[in-house]
C-alpha positions as CSV (number, residue, x, y, z in Angstrom):
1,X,0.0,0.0,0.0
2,X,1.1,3.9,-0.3
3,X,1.6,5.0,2.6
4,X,-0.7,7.8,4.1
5,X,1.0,11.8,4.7
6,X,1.3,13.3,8.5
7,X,-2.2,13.2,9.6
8,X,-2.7,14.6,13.1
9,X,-5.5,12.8,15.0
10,X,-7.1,14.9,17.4
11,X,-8.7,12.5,20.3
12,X,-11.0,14.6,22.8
13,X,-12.2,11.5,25.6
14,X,-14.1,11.7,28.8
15,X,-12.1,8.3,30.0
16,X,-12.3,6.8,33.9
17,X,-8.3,5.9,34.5
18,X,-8.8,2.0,35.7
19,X,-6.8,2.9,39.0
20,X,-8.1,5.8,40.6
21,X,-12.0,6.7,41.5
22,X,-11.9,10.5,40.0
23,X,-12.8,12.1,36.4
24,X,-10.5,12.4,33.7
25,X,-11.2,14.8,30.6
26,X,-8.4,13.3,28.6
27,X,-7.4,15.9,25.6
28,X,-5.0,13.8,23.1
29,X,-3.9,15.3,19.8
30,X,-1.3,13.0,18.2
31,X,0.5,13.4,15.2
32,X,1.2,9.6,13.2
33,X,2.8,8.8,9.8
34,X,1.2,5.6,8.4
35,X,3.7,3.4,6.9
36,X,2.4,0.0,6.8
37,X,-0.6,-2.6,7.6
38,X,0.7,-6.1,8.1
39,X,-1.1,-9.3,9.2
40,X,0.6,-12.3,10.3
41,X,-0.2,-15.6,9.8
42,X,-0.4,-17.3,12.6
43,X,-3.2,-19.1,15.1
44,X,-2.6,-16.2,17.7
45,X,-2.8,-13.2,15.1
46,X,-5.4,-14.6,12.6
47,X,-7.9,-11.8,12.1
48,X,-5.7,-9.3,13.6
49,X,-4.6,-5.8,11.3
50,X,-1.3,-4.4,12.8
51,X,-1.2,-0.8,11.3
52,X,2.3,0.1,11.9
53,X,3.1,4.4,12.3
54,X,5.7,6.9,13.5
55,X,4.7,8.9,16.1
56,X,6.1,12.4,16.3
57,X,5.8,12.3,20.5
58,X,5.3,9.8,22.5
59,X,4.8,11.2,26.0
60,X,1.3,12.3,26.7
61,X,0.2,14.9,29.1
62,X,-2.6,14.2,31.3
63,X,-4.5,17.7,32.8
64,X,-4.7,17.9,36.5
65,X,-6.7,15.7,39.0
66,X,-4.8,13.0,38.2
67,X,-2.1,11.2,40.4
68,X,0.2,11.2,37.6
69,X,0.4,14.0,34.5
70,X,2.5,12.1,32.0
71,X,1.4,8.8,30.1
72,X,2.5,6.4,27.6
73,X,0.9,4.1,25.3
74,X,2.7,2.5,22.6
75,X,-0.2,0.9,21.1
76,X,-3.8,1.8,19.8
77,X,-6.4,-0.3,20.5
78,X,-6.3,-4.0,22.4
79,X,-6.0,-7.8,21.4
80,X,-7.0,-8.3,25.0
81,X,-10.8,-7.9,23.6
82,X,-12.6,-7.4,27.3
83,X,-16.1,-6.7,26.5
84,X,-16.3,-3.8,29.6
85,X,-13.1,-1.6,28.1
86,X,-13.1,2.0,29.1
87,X,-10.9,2.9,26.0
88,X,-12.5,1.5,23.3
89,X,-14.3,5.1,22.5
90,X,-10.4,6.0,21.7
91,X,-10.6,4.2,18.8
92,X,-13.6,6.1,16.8
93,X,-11.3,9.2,17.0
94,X,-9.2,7.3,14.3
95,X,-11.6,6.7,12.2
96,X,-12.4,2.6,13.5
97,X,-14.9,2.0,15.9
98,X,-15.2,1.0,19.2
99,X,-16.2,-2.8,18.8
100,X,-14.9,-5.5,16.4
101,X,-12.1,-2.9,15.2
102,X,-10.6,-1.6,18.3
103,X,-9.9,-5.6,19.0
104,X,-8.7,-6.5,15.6
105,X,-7.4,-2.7,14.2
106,X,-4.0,-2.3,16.8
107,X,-2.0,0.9,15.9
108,X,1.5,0.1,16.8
109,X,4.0,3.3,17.1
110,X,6.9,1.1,16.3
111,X,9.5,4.2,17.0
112,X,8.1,4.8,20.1
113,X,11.7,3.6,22.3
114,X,13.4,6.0,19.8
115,X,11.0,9.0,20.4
116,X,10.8,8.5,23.9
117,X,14.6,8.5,24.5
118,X,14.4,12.1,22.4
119,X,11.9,13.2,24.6
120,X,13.5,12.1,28.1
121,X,16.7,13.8,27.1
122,X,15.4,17.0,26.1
123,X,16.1,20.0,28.5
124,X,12.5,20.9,29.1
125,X,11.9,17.2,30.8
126,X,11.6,17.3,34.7
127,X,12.2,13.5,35.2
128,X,8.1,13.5,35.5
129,X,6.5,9.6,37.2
130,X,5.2,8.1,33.4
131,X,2.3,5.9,33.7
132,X,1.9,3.0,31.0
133,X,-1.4,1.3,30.8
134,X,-3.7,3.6,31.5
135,X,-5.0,3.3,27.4
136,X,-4.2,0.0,26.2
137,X,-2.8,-3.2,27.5
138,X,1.4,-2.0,26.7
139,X,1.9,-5.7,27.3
140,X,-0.9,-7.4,24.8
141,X,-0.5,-9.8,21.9
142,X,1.3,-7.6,19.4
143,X,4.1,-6.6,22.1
144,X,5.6,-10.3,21.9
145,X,6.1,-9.3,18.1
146,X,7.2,-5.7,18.2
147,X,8.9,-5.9,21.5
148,X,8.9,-2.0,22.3
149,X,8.5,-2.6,26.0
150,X,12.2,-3.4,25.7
151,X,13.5,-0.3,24.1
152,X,11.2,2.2,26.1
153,X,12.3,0.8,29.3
154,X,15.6,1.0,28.5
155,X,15.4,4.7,27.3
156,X,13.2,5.3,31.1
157,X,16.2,3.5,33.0
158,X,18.8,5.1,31.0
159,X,17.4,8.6,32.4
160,X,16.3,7.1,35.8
161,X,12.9,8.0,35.3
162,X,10.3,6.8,37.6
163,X,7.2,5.0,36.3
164,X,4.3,2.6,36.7
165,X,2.9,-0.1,34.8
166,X,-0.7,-1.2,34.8
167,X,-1.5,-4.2,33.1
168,X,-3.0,-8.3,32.4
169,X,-0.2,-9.2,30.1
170,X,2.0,-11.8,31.7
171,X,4.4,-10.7,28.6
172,X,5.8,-8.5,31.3
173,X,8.0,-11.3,32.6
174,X,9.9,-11.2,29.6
175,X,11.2,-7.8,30.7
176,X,11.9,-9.1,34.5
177,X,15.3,-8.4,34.8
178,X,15.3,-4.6,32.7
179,X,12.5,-4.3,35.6
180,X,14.4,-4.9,38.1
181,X,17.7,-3.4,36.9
182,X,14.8,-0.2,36.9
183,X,13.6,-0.7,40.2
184,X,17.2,-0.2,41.3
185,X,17.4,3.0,40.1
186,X,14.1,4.8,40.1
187,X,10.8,4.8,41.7
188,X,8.8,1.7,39.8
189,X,5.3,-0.3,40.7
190,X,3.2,-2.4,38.3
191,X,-0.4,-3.7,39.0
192,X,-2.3,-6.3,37.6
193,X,-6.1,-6.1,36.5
194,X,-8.0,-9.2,37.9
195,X,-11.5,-8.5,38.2
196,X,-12.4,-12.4,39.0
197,X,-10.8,-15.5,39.0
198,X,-13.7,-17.4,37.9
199,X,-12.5,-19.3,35.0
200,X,-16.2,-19.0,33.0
201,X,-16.5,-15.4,33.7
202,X,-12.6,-14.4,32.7
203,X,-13.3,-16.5,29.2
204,X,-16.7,-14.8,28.3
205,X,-15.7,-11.3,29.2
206,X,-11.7,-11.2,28.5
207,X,-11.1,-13.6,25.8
208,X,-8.0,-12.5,24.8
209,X,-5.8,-12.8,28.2
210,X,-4.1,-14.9,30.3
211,X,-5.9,-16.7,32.8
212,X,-6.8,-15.3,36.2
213,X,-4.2,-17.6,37.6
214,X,-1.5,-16.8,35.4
215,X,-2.0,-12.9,35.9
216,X,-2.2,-13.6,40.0
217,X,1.6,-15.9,39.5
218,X,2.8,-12.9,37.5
219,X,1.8,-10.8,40.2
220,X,3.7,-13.2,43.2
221,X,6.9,-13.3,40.5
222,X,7.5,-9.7,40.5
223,X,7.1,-9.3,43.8
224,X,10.0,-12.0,44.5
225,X,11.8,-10.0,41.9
226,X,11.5,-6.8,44.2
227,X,9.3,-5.1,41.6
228,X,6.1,-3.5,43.7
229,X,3.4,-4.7,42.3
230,X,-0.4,-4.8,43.5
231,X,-3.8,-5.9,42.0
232,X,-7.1,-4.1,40.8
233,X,-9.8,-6.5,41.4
234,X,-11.3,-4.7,38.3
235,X,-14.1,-4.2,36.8
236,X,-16.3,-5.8,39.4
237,X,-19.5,-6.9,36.9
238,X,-22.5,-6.8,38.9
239,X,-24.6,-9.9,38.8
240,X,-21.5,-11.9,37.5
241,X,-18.1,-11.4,39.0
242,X,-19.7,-10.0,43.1
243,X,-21.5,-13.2,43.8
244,X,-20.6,-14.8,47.0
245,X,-17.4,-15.5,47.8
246,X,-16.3,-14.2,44.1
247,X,-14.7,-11.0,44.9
248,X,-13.1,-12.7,48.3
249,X,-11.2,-15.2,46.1
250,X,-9.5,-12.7,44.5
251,X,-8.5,-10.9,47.7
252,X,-7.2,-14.2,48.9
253,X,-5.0,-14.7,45.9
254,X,-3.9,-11.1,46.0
255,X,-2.5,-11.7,49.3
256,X,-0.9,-14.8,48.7
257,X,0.6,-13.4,45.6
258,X,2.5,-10.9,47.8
259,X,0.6,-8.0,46.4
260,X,1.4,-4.5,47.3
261,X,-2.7,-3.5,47.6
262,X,-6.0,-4.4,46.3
263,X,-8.0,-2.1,45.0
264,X,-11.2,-2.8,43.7
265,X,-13.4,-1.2,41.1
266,X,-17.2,-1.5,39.9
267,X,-17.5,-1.6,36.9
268,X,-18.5,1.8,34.2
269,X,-20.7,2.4,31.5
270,X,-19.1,5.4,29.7
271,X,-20.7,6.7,26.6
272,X,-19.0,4.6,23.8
273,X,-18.4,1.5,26.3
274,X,-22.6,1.5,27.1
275,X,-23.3,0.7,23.2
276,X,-20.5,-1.7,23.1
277,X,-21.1,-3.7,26.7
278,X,-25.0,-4.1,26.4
279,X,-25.5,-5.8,23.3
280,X,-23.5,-8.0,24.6
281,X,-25.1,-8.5,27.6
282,X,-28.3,-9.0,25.9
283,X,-26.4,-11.9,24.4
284,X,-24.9,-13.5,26.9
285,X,-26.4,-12.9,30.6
286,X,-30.5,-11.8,29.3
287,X,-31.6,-11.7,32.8
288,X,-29.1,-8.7,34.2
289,X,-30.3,-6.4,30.9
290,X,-33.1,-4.5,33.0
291,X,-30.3,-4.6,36.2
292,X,-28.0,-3.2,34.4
293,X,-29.9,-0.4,32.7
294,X,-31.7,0.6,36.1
295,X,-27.6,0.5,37.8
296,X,-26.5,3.1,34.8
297,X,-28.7,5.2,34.3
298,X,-25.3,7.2,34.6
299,X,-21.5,6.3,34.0
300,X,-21.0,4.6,37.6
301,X,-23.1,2.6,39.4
302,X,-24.4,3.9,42.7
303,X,-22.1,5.3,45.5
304,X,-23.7,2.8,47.9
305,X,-22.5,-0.2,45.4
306,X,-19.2,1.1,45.5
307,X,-19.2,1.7,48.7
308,X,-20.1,-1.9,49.6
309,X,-17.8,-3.4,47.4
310,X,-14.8,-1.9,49.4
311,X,-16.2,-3.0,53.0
312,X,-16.4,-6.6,51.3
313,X,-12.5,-6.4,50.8
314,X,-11.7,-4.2,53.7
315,X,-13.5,-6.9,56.0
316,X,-11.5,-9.9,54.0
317,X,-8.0,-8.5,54.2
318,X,-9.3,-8.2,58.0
319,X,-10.0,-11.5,58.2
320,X,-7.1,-13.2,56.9
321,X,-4.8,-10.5,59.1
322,X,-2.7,-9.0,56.1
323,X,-3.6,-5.0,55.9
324,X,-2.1,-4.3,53.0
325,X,-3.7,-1.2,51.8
326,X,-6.7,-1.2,49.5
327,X,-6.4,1.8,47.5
328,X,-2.2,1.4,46.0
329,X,-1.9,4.5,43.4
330,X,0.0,7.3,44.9
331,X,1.1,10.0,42.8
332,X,4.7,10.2,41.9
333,X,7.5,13.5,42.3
334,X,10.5,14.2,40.9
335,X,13.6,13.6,42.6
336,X,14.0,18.1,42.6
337,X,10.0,17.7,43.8
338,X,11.2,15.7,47.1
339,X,14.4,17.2,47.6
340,X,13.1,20.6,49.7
341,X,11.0,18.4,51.9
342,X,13.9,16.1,52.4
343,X,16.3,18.7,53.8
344,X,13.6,20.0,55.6
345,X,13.8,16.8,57.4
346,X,17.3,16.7,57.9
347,X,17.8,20.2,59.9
């Protein structure tokens, strides 16, 4: 194909970040250079279109309320496929939409580590925390082919940079020991999203991740490793994934994984999720439809569900004597940020 000319795409998205309970109004404008649409024939990839582009930045900035003001996202769209995905609006802004294309239509900046190692050594940068995750999955499918996980931690350790990883790829093993050689000189956590470990709900709702299991032993091996690393019991589905017991299995496992905090999360209905999520409801579970559309009459389901939902893990981390916190994001400052406050301490 001929490649397309510098278009900018200008994304304007009212987005919930998966790890924090406030309101984002997420402003991207992002400026890519089509080069290439490639498909790969293999079981794993069948179906899949991997639209390959140069990025012009790769660092985003995030407007205030937010525990962190810098983000980045390597790729567009998600081979993870979870019916309930808060960014699959993202997609329309390109031009694909929000369902069968955001799955199938991955937008991969393949000189993302090269930008990003531009960016990190330019005067203006601060040494900002950099969250990774908080679009798509950084560790999905297409990663184990493009590998730019690699290269962009590299560039964030070369600088020292502190940063966070939020994902339900178990790909980020691979990169144990540049995670580790990172945690030894920066400020690093990771968190896995596990919203249930019931084996029939994870397969109707997430078809195209790693098991439950396999996310909570990736969560216990970085934690060995000396990489932080907690768990989202996220999204909580009513009617399928809070039913006795349910979200207390996941706590359980979360502690015996050595997490660093469990923090659940109902589940939202943003515009552009709602149109995606309830036809397939109406598919699949029948009987929650009227639930469901009585729950969200908004974005968020009432305060009083999510207020119940954190007593129910509040009262199990009780139970089993291991307070490890349940809300885990804390924003991150620069190493000039925390040095006044430091010498403060030492006079």
């Amino acid at each position: 194909m001929v490649p397309r000319s510098l278009v900018p795409y200008t994304c304007a998205a009212d987005l919930r970040h998966p790890n924090v309970c406030s309101r984002v109004h997420l402003e991207m404008t992002e400026q890519m250079f089509e080069l290439a649409r490639r498909t790969f024939d293999t079981p794993e990839f069948r179906g899949i279109t991997c639209i390959e582009v140069e990025a012009r930045s790769v660092i985003n900035k995030v407007p205030g309320g937010m525990p962190f003001d810098r983000t980045i996202n390597p790729y567009r769209g998600c081979t993870h496929a979870c019916v309930y995905c808060f960014a699959r609006p993202t997609h329309t802004y390109l031009d694909m939409d929000a369902g069968r294309d955001f799955e199938t239509k991955i937008v991969v900046k393949v000189n993302a580590p090269e930008v990003l190692a531009r960016e990190l050594a330019s005067r203006r940068w601060k040494g900002e925390h950099i969250a990774m995750g908080t679009g798509t999955d950084p560790y999905q499918r297409v990663e184990g082919r493009y590998r730019l996980m690699r290269g962009i931690l590299s560039a964030l350790i070369a600088r020292r940079n502190p940063f966070s990883i939020l994902t339900k790829g178990t790909l980020i093993l691979r990169d144990i020991d540049l995670l580790t050689e990172a945690a030894s000189v920066a400020t690093i956590s990771a968190a896995f999203s596990i919203g249930t470990m019931d084996e029939d709900v994870w397969r109707k709702t997430e078809p195209g991740t790693p098991s439950p299991r396999a996310r909570m032993d990736a969560v216990r091996s970085l934690n060995e490793a000396g990489i932080p690393t907690g768990v989202l019991i996220a999204p909580v589905l009513p009617g399928i994934s809070d039913g006795p017991g349910q979200v207390e299995r996941v706590v359980e496992a979360a502690v015996a994984a050595g997490a660093t905090h469990a923090s659940p999360i109902l589940l939202h209905l943003r515009p552009g999720v709602r149109e995606e999520f309830l036809p397939w409801l109406e598919a699949n579970r029948p009987d929650l439809v009227a639930r469901y559309r009585s729950l969200y009459r908004s974005a968020y389901a009432p305060a009083a569900g999510r207020g119940k939902l954190s007593r129910r893990v509040e009262k199990t981390l009780t139970g089993i004597g291991h307070p490890i916190p349940v809300s885990g994001f804390h924003p991150m400052r620069t190493t000039a940020e925390r040095q006044p406050e430091e010498q403060l301490r030492l006079c």
